[in-house]
BALUM-449720 format. One record per residue: residue number from 1; x, y, z of N, C-alpha, C in turn; residue in one letter. Coordinates in steps of 0.2 Angstrom, whole numbers. Layout:
<sites>
> resi | n_u | n_v | n_w | ca_u | ca_v | ca_w | c_u | c_v | c_w | resn
> NUM | X | Y | Z | X | Y | Z | X | Y | Z | A
...
</sites>
This chain:
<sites>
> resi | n_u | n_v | n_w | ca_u | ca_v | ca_w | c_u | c_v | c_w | resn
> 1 | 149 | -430 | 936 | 145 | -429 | 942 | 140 | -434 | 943 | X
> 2 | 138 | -434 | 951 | 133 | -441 | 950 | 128 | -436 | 948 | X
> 3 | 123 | -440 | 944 | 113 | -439 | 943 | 110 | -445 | 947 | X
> 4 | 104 | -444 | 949 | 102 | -447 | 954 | 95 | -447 | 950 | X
> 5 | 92 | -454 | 950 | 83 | -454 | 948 | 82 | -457 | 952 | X
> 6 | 72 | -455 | 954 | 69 | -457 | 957 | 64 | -459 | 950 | X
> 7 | 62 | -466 | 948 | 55 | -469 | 945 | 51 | -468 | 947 | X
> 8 | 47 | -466 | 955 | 42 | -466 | 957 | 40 | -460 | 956 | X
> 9 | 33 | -456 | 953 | 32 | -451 | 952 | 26 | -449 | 960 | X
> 10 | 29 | -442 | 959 | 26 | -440 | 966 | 20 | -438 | 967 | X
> 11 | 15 | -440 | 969 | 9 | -441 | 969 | 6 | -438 | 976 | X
> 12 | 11 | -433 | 979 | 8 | -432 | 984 | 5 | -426 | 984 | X
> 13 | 7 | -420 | 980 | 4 | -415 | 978 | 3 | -415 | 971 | X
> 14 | -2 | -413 | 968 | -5 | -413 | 961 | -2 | -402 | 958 | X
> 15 | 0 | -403 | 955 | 3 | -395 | 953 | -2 | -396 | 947 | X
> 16 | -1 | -387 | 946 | -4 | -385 | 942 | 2 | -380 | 937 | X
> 17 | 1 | -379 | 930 | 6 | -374 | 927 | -2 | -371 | 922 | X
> 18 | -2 | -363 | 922 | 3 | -360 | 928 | -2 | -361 | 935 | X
> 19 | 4 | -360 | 940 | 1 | -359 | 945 | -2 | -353 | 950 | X
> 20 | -5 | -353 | 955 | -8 | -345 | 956 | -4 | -342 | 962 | X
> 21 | -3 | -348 | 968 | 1 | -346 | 973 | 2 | -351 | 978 | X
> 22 | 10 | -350 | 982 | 9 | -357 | 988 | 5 | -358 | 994 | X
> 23 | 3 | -362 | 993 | -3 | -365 | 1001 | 1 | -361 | 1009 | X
> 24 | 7 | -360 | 1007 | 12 | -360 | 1013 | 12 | -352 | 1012 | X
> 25 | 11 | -350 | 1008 | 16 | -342 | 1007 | 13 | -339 | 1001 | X
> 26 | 6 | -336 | 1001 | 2 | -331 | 999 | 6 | -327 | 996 | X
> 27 | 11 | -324 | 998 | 13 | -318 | 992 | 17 | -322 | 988 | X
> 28 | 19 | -327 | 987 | 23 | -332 | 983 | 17 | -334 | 976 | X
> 29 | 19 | -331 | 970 | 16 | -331 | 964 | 19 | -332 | 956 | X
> 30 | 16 | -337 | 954 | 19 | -338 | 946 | 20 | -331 | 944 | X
> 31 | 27 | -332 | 941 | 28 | -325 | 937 | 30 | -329 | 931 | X
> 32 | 29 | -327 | 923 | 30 | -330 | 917 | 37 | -327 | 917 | X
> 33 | 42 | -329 | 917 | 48 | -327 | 915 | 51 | -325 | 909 | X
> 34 | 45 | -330 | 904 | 46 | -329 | 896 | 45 | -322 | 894 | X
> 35 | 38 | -319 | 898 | 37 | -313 | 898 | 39 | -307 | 900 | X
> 36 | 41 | -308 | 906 | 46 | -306 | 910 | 50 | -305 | 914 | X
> 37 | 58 | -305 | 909 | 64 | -309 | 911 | 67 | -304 | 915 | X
> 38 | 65 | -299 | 917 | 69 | -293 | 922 | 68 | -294 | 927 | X
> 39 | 61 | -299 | 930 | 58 | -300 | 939 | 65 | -305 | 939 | X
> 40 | 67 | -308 | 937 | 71 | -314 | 939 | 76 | -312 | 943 | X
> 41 | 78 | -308 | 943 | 86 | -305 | 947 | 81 | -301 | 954 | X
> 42 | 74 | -300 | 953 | 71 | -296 | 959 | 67 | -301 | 964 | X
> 43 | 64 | -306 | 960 | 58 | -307 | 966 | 59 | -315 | 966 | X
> 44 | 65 | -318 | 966 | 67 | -323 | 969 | 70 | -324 | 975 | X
> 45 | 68 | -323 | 979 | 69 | -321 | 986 | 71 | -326 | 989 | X
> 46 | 72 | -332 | 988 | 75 | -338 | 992 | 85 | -338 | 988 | X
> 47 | 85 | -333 | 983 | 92 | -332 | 982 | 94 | -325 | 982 | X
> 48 | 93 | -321 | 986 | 93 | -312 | 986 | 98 | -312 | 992 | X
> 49 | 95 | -315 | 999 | 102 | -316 | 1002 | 108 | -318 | 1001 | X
> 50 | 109 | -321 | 998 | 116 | -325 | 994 | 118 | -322 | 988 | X
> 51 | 116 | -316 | 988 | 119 | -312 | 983 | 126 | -310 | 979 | X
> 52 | 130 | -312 | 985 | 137 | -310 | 986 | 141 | -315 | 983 | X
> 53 | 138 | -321 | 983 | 142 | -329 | 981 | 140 | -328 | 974 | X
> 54 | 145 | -330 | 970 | 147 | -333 | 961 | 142 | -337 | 961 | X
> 55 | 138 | -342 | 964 | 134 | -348 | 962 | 128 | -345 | 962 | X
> 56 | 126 | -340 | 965 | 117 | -334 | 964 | 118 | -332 | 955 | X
> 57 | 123 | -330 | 955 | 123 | -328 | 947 | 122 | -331 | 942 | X
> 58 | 128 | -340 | 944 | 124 | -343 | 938 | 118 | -346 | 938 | X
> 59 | 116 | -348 | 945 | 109 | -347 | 944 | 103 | -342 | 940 | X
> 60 | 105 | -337 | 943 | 100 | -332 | 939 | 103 | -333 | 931 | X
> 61 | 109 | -335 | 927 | 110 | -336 | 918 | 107 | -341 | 917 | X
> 62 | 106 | -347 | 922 | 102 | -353 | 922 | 95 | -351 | 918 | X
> 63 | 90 | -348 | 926 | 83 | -347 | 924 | 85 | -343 | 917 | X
> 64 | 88 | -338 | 916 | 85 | -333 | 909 | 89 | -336 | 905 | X
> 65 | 91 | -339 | 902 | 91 | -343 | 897 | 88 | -349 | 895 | X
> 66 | 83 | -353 | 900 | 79 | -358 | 901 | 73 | -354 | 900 | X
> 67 | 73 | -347 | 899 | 66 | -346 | 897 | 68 | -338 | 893 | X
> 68 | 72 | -340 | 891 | 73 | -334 | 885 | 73 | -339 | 877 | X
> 69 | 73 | -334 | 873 | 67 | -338 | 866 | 74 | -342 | 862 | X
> 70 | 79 | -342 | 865 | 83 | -346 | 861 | 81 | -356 | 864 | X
> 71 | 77 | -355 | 870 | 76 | -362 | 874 | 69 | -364 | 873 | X
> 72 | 69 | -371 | 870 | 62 | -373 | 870 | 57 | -376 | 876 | X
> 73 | 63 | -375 | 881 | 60 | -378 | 889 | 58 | -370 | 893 | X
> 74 | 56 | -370 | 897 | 54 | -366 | 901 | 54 | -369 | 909 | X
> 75 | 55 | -364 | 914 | 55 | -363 | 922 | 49 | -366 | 924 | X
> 76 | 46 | -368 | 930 | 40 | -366 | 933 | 41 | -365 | 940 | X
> 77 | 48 | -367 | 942 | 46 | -365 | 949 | 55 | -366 | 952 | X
> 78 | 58 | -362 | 959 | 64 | -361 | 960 | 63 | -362 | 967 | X
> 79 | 67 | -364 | 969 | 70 | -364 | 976 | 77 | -365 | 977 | X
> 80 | 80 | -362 | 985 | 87 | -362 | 985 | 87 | -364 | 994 | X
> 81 | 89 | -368 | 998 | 91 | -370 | 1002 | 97 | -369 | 1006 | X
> 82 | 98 | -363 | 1012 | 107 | -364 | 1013 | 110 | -370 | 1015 | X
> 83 | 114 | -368 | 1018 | 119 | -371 | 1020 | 117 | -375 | 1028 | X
> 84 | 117 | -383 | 1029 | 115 | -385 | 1033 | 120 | -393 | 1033 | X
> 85 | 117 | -393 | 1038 | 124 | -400 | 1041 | 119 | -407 | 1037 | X
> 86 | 127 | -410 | 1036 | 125 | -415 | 1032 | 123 | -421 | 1031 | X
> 87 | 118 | -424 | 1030 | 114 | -431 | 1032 | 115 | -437 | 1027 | X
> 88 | 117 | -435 | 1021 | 117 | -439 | 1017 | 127 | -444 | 1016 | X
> 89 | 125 | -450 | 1020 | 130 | -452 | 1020 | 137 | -455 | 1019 | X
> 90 | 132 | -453 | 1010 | 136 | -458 | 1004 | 141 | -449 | 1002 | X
> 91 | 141 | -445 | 1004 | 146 | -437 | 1003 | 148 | -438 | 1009 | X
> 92 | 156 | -437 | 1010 | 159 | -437 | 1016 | 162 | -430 | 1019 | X
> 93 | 157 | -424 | 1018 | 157 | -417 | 1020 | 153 | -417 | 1026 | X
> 94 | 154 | -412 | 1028 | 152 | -410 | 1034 | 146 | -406 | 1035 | X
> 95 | 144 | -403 | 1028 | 141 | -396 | 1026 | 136 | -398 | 1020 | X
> 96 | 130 | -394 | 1018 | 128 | -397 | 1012 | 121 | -390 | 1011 | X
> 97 | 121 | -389 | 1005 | 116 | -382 | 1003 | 111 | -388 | 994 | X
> 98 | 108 | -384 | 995 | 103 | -388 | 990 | 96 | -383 | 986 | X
> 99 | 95 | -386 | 980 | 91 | -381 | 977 | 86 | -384 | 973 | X
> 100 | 81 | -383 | 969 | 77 | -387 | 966 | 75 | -380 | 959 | X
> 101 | 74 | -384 | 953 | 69 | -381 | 947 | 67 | -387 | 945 | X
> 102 | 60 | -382 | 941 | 57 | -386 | 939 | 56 | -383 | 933 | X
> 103 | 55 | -389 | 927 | 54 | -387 | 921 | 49 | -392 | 918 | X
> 104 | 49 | -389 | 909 | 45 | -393 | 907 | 46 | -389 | 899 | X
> 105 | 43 | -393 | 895 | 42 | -391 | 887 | 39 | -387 | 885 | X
> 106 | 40 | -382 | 885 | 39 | -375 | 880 | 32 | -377 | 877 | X
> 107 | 32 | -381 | 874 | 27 | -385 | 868 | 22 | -390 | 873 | X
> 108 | 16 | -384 | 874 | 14 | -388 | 882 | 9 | -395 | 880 | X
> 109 | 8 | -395 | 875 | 4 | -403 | 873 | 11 | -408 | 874 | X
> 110 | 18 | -406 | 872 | 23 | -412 | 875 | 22 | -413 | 882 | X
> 111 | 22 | -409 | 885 | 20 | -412 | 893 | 15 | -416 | 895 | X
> 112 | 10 | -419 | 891 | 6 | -423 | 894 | 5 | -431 | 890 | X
> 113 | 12 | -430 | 886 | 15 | -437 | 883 | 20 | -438 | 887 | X
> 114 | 18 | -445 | 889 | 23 | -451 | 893 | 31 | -450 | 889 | X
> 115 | 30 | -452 | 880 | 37 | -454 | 879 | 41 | -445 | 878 | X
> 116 | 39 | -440 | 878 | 42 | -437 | 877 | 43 | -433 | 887 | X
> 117 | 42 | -435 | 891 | 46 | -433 | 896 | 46 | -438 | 900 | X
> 118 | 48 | -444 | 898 | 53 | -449 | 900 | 58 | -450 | 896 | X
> 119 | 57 | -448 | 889 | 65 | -444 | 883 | 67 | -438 | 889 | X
> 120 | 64 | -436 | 891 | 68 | -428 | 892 | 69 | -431 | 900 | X
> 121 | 70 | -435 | 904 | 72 | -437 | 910 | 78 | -441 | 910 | X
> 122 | 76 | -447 | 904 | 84 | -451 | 904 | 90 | -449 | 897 | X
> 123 | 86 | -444 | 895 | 90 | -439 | 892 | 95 | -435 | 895 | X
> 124 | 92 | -432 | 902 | 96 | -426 | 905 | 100 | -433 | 910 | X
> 125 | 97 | -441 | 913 | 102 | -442 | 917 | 106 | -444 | 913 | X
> 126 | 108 | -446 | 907 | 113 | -449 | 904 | 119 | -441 | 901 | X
> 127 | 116 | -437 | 902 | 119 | -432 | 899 | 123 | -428 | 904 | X
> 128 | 120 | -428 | 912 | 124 | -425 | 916 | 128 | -432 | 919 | X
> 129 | 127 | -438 | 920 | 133 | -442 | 923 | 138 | -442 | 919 | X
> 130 | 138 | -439 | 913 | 144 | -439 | 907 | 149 | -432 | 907 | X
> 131 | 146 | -428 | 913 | 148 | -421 | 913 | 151 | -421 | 920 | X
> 132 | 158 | -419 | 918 | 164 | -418 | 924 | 165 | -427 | 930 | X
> 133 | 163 | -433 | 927 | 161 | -436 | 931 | 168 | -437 | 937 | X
> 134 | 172 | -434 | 938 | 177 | -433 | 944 | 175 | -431 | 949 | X
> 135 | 168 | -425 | 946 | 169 | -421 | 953 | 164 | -423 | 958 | X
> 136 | 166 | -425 | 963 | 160 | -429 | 967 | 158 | -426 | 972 | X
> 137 | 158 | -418 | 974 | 156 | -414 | 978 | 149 | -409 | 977 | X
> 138 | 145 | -415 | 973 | 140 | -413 | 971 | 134 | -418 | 967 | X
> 139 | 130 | -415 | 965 | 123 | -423 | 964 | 118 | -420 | 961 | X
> 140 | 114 | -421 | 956 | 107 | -417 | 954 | 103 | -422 | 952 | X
> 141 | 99 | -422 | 956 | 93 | -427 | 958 | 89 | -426 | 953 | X
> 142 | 85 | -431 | 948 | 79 | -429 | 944 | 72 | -432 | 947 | X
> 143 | 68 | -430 | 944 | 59 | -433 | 947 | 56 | -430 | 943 | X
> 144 | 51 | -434 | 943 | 46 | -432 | 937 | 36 | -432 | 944 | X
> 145 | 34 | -425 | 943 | 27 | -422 | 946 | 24 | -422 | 943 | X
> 146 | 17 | -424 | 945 | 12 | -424 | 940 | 10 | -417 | 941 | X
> 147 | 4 | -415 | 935 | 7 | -407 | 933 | -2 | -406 | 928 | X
> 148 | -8 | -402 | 931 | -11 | -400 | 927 | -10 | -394 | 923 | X
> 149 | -11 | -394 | 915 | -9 | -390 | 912 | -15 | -385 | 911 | X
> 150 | -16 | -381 | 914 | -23 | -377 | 912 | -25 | -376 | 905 | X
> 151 | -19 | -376 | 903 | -21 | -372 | 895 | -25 | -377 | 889 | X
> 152 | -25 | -382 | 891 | -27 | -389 | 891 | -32 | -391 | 893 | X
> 153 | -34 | -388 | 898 | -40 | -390 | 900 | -39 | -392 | 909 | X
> 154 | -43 | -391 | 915 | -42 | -392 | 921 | -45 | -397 | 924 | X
> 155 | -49 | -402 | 921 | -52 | -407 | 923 | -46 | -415 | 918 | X
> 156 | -48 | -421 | 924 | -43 | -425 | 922 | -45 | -429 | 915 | X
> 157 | -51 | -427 | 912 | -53 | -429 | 906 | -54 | -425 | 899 | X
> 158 | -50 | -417 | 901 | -47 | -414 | 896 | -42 | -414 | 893 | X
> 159 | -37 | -418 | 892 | -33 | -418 | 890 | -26 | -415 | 895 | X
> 160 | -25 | -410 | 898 | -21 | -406 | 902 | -18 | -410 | 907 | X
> 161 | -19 | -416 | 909 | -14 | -420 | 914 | -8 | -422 | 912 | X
> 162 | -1 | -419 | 915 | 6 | -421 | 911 | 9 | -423 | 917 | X
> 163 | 17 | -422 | 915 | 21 | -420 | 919 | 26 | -416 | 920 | X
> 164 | 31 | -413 | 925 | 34 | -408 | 922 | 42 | -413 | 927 | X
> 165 | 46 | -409 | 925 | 52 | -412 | 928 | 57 | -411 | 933 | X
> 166 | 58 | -412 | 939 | 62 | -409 | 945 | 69 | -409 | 946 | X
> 167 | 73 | -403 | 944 | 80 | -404 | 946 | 82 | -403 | 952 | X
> 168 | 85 | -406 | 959 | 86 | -407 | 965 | 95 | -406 | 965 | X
> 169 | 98 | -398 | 965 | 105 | -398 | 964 | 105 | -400 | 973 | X
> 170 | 110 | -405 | 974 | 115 | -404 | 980 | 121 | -403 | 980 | X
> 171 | 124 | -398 | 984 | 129 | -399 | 987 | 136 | -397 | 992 | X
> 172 | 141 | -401 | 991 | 144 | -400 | 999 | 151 | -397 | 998 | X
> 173 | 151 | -400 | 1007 | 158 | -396 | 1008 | 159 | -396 | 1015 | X
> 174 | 165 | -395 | 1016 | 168 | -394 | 1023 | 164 | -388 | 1027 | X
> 175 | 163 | -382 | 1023 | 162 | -376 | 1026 | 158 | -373 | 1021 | X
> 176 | 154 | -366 | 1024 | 150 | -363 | 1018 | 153 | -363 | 1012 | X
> 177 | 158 | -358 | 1014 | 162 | -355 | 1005 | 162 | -363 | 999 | X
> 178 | 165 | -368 | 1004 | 168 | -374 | 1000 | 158 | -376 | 997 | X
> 179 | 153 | -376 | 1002 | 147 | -380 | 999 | 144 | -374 | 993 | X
> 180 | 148 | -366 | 992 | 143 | -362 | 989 | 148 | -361 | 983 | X
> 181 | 155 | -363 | 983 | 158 | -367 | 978 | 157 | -368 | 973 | X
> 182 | 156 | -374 | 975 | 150 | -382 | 976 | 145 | -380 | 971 | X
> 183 | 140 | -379 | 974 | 135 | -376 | 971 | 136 | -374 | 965 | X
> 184 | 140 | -369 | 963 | 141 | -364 | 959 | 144 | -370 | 954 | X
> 185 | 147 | -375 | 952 | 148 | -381 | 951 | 145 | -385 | 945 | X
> 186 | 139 | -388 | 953 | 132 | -391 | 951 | 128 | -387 | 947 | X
> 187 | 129 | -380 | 946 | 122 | -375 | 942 | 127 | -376 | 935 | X
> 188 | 133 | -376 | 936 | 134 | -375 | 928 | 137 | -380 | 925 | X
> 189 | 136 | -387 | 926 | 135 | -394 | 924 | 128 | -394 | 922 | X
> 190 | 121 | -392 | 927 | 114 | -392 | 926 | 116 | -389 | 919 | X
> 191 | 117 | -382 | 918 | 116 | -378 | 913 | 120 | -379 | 906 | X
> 192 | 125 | -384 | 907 | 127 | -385 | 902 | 124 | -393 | 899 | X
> 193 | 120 | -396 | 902 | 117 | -402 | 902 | 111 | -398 | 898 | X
> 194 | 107 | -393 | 902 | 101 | -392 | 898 | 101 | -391 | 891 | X
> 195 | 104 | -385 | 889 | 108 | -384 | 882 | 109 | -389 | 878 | X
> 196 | 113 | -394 | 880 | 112 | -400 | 876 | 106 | -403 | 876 | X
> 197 | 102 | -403 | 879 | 95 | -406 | 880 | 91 | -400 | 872 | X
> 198 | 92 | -395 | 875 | 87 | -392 | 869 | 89 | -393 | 862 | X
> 199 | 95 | -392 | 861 | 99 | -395 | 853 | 96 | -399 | 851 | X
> 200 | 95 | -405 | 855 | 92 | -412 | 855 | 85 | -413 | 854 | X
> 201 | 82 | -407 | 857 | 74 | -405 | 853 | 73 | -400 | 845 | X
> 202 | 78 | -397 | 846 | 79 | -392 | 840 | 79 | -397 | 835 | X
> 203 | 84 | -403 | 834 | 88 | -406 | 829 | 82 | -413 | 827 | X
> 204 | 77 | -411 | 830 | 69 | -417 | 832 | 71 | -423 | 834 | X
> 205 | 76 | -423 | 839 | 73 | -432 | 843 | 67 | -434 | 846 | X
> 206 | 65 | -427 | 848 | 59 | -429 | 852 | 54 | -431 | 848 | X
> 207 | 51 | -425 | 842 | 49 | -428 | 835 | 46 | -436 | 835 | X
> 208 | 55 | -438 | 832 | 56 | -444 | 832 | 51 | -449 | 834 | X
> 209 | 52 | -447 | 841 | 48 | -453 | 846 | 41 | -454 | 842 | X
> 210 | 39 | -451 | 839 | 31 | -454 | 835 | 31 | -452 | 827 | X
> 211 | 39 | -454 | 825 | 40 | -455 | 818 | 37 | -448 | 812 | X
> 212 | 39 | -444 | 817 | 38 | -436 | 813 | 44 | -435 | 809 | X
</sites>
């Protein structure tokens, strides 16, 4: 499957982990998933109407295992996009749905080192262009956001400035069913990509990078 990077880091909004709530949408509020894996299946509301579709569910085994204690990465944030006509013109469908997570190291001092989440971005693009590469009705964009770490400190001279890392699933199709498919697809290439990501932390490559 294609992986898709962007190098330029997005500077247009400065995030916070944790956060408190969106600018846009006041009842929209961090919830720690590590501590409470049960809201996942409730208060994800940009996937509740698509409840019916195979691809909402691997979704939801995505988040709870990304933040269940067998994973050293954790969630910070979801969204899910339906089904809309297709602009991008290098897929030759008609139809296209799209999603975004964000993630980040468990181990929240890794997030505010360069080499270990720039290991953990061409880590994950070298690991999904390797997964399924036939199937070409689909795409998972990565980016990297700068990301105040509160627990770290909230000013840019305590330590707590990082990044975190943005997965950007697209995908298409003739018609809904075929983009929600699709999708269903793209989340379980993401999830087998990430898995392999955390073995690779478990087994210390990341370590490595400062000769630990």
């Amino acid at each position: 499957m294609d992986a898709l990077v962007s190098r330029t880091i997005d500077q247009s909004a400065l995030r916070s982990h944790p956060w408190t709530n969106m600018v846009d949408d006041k009842n929209s509020i961090y919830m720690d998933f590590k501590k409470q894996p049960k809201l996942i299946r409730t208060i994800l509301e940009d996937l509740i109407p698509y409840k019916k579709w195979p691809f909402v569910e691997q979704f939801y085994q995505l988040i709870e295992w990304i933040n269940s204690p067998s994973s050293l990465l954790e969630s910070n944030d979801c969204v899910f996009n339906p089904i809309e006509d297709n602009t991008d013109h290098q897929y030759a469908y008609a139809k296209k749905c799209s999603g975004r997570l964000m993630i980040l190291f468990r181990d929240i001092p890794e997030n505010c080192q360069p080499k270990s989440t720039d290991w953990l971005l061409d880590n994950l693009l070298t690991i999904i262009s390797t997964i399924k590469p036939g199937f070409k009705a689909g795409a998972i964009g990565l980016s990297q956001s700068p990301t105040c770490y509160l627990a770290l400190g909230d000013k840019p001279d305590t330590g707590g400035m990082g990044l975190q890392i943005t997965l950007t699933f697209l995908a298409y199709g003739k018609n809904e069913r075929r983009c929600y498919e699709n999708m269903h697809e793209v989340l379980s290439i993401a999830h087998s990509a990430l898995e392999r990501i955390n073995k690779k932390i478990k087994s210390g490559e990341v370590d490595a990078l400062y000769g630990a």
